[in-house]
C-alpha positions as CSV (number, residue, x, y, z in Angstrom):
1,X,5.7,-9.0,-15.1
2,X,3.6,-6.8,-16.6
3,X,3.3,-5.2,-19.9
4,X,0.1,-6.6,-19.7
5,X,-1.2,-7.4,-16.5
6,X,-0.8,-11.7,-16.8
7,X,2.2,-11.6,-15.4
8,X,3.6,-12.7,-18.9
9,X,7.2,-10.5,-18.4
10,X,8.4,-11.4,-15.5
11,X,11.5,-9.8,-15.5
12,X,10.1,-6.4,-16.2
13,X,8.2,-6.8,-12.8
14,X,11.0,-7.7,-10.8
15,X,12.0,-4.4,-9.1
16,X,8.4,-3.5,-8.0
17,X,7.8,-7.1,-6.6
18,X,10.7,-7.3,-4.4
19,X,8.9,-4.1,-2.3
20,X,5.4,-5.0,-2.9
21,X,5.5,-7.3,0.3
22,X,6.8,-4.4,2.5
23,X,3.9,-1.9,1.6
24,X,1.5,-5.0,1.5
25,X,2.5,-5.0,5.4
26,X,2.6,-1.5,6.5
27,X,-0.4,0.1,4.8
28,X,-3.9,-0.6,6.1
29,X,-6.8,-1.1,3.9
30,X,-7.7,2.5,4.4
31,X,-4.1,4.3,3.4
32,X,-5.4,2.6,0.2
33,X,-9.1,3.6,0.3
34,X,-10.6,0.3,-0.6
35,X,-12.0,-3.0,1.6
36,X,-10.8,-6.4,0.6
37,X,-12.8,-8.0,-1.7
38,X,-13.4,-11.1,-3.0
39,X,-11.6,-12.3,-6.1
40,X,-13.9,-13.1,-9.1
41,X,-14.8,-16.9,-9.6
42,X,-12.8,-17.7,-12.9
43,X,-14.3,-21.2,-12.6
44,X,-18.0,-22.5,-12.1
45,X,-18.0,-23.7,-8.4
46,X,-21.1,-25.6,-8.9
47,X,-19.6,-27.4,-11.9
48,X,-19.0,-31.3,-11.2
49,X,-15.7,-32.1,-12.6
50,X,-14.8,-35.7,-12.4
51,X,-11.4,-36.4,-10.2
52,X,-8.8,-38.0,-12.3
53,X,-7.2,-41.1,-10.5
54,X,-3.7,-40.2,-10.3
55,X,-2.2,-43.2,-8.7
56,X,0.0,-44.1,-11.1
57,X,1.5,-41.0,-10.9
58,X,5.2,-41.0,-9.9
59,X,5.7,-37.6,-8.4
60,X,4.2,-34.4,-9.1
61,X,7.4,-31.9,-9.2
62,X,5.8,-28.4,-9.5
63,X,8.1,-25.5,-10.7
64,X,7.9,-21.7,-9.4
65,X,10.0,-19.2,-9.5
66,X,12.0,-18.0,-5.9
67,X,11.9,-14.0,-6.7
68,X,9.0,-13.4,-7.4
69,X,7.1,-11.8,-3.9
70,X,4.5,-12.1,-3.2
71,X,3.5,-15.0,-5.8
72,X,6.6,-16.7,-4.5
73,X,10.0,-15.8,-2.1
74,X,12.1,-16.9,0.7
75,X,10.9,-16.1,4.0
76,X,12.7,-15.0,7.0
77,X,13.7,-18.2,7.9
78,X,14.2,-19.6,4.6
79,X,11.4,-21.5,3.6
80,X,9.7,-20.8,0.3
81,X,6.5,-19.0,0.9
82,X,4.3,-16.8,-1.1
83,X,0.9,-17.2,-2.8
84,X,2.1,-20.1,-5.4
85,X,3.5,-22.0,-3.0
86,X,0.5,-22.2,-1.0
87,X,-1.4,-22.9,-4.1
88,X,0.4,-25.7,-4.9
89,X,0.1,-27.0,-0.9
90,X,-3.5,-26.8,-1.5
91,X,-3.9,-28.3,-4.6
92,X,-1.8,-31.4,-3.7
93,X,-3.8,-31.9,-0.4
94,X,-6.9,-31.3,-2.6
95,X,-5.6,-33.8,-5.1
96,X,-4.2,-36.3,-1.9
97,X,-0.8,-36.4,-3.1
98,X,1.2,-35.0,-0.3
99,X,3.8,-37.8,-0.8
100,X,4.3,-37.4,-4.1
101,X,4.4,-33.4,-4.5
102,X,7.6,-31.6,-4.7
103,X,8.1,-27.8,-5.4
104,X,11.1,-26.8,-7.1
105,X,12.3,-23.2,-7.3
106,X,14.5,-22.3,-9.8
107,X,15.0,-18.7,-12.0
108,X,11.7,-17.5,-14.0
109,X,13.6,-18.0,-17.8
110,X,14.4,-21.5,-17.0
111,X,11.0,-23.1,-16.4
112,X,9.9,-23.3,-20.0
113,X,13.3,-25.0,-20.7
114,X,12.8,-27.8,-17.6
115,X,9.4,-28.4,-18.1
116,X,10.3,-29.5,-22.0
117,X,13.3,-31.3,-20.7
118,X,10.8,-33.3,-18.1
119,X,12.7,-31.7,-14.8
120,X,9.2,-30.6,-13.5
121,X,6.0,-31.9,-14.4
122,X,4.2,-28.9,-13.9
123,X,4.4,-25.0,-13.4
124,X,3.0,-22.3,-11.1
125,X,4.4,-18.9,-11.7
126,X,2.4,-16.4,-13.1
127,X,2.3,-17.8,-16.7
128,X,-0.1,-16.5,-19.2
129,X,-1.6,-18.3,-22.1
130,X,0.3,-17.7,-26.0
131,X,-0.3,-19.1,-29.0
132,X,3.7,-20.2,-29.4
133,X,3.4,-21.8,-25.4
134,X,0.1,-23.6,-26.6
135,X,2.4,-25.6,-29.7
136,X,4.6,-27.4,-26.8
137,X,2.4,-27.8,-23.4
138,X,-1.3,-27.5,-22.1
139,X,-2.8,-25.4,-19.3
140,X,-5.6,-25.5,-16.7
141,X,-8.4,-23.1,-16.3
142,X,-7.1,-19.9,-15.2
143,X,-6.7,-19.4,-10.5
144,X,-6.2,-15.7,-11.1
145,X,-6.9,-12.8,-13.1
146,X,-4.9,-9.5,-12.8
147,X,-7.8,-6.6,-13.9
148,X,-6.6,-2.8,-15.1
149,X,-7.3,0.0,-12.5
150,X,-7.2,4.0,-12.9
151,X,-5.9,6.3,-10.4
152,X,-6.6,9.9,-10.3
153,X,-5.5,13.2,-8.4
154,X,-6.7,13.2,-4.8
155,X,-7.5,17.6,-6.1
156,X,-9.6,15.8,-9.0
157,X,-13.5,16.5,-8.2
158,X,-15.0,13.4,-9.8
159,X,-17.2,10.9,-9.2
160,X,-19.3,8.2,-11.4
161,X,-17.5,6.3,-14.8
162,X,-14.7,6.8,-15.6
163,X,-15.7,7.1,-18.9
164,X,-17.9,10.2,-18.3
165,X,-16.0,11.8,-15.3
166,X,-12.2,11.4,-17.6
167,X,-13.8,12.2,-21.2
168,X,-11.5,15.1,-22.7
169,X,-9.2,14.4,-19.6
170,X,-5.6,13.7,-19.9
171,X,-4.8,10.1,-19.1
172,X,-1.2,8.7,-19.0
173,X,-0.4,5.1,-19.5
174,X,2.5,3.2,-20.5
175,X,3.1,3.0,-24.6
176,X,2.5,-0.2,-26.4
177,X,1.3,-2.3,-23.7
178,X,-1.9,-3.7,-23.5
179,X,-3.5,-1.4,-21.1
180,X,-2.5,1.4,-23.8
181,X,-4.6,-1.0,-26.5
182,X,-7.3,-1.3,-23.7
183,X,-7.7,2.5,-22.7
184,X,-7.9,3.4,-26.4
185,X,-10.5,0.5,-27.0
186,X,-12.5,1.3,-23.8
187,X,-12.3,4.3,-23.7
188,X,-11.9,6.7,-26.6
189,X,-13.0,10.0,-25.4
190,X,-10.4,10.0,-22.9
191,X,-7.1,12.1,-24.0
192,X,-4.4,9.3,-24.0
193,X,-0.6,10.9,-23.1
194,X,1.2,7.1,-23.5
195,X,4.7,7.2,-21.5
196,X,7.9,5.3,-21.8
197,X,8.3,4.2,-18.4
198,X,5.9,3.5,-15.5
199,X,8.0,5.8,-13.4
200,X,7.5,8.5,-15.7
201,X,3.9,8.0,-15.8
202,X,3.6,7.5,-12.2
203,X,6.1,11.1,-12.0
204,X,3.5,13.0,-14.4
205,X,0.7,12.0,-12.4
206,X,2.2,13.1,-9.1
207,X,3.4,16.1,-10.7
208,X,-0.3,17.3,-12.1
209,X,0.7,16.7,-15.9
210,X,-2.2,14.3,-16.2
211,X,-5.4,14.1,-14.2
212,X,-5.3,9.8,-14.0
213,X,-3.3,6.9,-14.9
214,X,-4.5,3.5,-16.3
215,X,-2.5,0.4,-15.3
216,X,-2.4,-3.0,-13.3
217,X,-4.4,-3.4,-10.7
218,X,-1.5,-5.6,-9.1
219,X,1.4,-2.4,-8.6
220,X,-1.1,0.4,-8.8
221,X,-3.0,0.3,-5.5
222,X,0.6,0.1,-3.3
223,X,2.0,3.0,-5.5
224,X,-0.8,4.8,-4.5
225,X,-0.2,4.3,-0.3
226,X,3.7,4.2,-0.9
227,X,6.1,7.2,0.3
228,X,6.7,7.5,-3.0
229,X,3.1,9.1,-4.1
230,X,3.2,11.9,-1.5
231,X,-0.5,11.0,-0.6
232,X,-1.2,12.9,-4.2
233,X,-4.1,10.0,-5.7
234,X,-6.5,7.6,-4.7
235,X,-7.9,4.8,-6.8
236,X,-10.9,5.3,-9.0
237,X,-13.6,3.3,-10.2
238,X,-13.2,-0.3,-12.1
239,X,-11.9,-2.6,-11.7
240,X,-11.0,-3.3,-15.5
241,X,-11.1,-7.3,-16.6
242,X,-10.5,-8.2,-20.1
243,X,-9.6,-11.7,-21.8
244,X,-9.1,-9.5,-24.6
245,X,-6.2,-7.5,-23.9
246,X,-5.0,-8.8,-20.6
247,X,-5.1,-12.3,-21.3
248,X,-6.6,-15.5,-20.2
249,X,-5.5,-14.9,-16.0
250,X,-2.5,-17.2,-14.8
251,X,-3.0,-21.1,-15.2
252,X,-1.1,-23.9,-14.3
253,X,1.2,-25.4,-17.4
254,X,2.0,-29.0,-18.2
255,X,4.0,-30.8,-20.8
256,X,1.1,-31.6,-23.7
257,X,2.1,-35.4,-23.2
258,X,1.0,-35.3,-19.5
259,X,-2.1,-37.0,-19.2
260,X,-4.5,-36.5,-16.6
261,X,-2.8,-33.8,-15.5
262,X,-4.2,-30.7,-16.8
263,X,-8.0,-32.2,-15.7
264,X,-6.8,-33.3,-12.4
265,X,-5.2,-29.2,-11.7
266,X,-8.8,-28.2,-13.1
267,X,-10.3,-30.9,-10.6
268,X,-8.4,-29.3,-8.0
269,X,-8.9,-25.4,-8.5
270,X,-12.2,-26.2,-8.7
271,X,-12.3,-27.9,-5.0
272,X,-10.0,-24.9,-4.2
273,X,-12.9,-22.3,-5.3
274,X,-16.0,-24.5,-4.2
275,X,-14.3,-24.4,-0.5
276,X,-13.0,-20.8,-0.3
277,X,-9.5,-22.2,0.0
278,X,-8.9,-20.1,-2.8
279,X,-10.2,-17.1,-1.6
280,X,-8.5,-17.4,1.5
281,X,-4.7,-17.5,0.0
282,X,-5.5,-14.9,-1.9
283,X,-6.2,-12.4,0.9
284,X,-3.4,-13.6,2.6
285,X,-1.0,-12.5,-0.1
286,X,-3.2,-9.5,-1.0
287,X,-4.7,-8.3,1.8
288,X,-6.1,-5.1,0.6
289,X,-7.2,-6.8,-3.0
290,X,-7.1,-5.7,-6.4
291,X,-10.6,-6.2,-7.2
């Protein structure tokens, strides 16, 4: 995931999820210096959306991916856990379908593939809105948003905006992704140094070659209190949201020929958000936050 932080490229995002669940447990909220906070409401809590009656529904088989941590994995004792997983838990309780709700793990590139095929009915796992997905299936309202975040040099004096305290200051970020569109757009008086790779960027910060980095809010924050960082940065102002250039947030996607559906995961998230029960599985997965 993440050229852009929607978790569109999932393979690219591999490698960094399948340590982002140790440094999620061994680094408190101050190794990262931030609190938890809450995630932005993506939905209207006090809109009244009517409950679709799904009783004619057969079964609700609801696709994820299994390597995907924390979003979605196997636990120590093999049972599929992670943060879509408990969404889907919830929504189905929401939604009073416990009988008829199945999750069904399976690699990220196939669920496009089954969901056309009618294998699944619906899919959790981290997929973003396109124009070419939006020819063949429908989606809810967005559950999550992934925002942009800069870090700088812990030796950096600063305080303020980032767009006063970095103006004329070098900035890496990773070339021709959207954060490089974003940081350009948001903030031209910066002194953009784009980079191939995030390790490179992440190397040039560490090393003093740039003052800050722009990236994903998701990675950034546990780069920042891994080993691998040498205590060199700390995170600094934002966070970035932008429908713009980081995309609608993650939704929930259906076949376009699935009824009631897409209104009844809207019904549900909704429920979710009005209740806190979204709130709550999202600081159990991300306990320090990305907000």
């Amino acid at each position: 995931m993440v050229k852009q932080s929607n978790c569109k490229d999932h393979s690219e995002f591999r490698a960094f999820a399948l340590i982002f669940l140790a440094w999620v447990g061994f680094f408190p909220l101050k190794a990262l210096g931030q609190t938890p906070s809450d995630m932005p409401l993506l939905m209207d809590p006090g809109e009244r959306l009517a409950r679709p009656d799904l009783q004619n529904l057969a079964r609700l088989r609801v696709l994820t991916t299994v390597d995907f941590p924390p979003f979605s994995f196997v636990d120590q004792t093999g049972r599929l856990s992670g943060f879509h997983v408990d969404l889907v838990r919830e929504i189905c309780a929401e939604l009073a379908i416990e009988p008829k709700c199945q999750i069904q793990a399976m690699p990220f590139a196939d669920i496009e593939k089954a969901l056309l095929e009618g294998t699944g009915e619906a899919a959790v796992a981290g997929i973003a809105v396109t124009a070419p997905l939006r020819e063949n299936f429908a989606f809810s309202r967005p559950y999550l948003s992934i925002p942009a975040r800069f870090a700088v040099r812990r030796t950096l004096d600063i305080s303020g905006k980032a767009a006063e305290a970095l103006a004329t200051r070098p900035v890496g970020v990773l070339a021709g992704t959207a954060h490089d569109q974003m940081l350009a757009a948001f903030f031209p008086a910066l002194r953009r140094v784009a980079y191939d790779s995030q390790e490179s960027m992440l190397s040039a910060l560490k090393q003093g070659e740039v003052d800050a980095v722009f990236s994903d809010a998701l990675r950034l924050p546990f780069w920042v209190a891994s080993a691998d960082s040498e205590a060199c940065c700390r995170l600094f102002d934002g966070p970035y949201l932008s429908q713009r250039f980081l995309g609608e947030g993650l939704t929930i996607m259906t076949r376009k020929e699935s009824g009631l559906l897409p209104a009844a995961m809207d019904y549900a998230l909704n429920q979710l958000i009005r209740k806190g029960r979204l709130q709550d599985i999202y600081l159990r997965y991300f306990p320090n936050g990305f907000y």
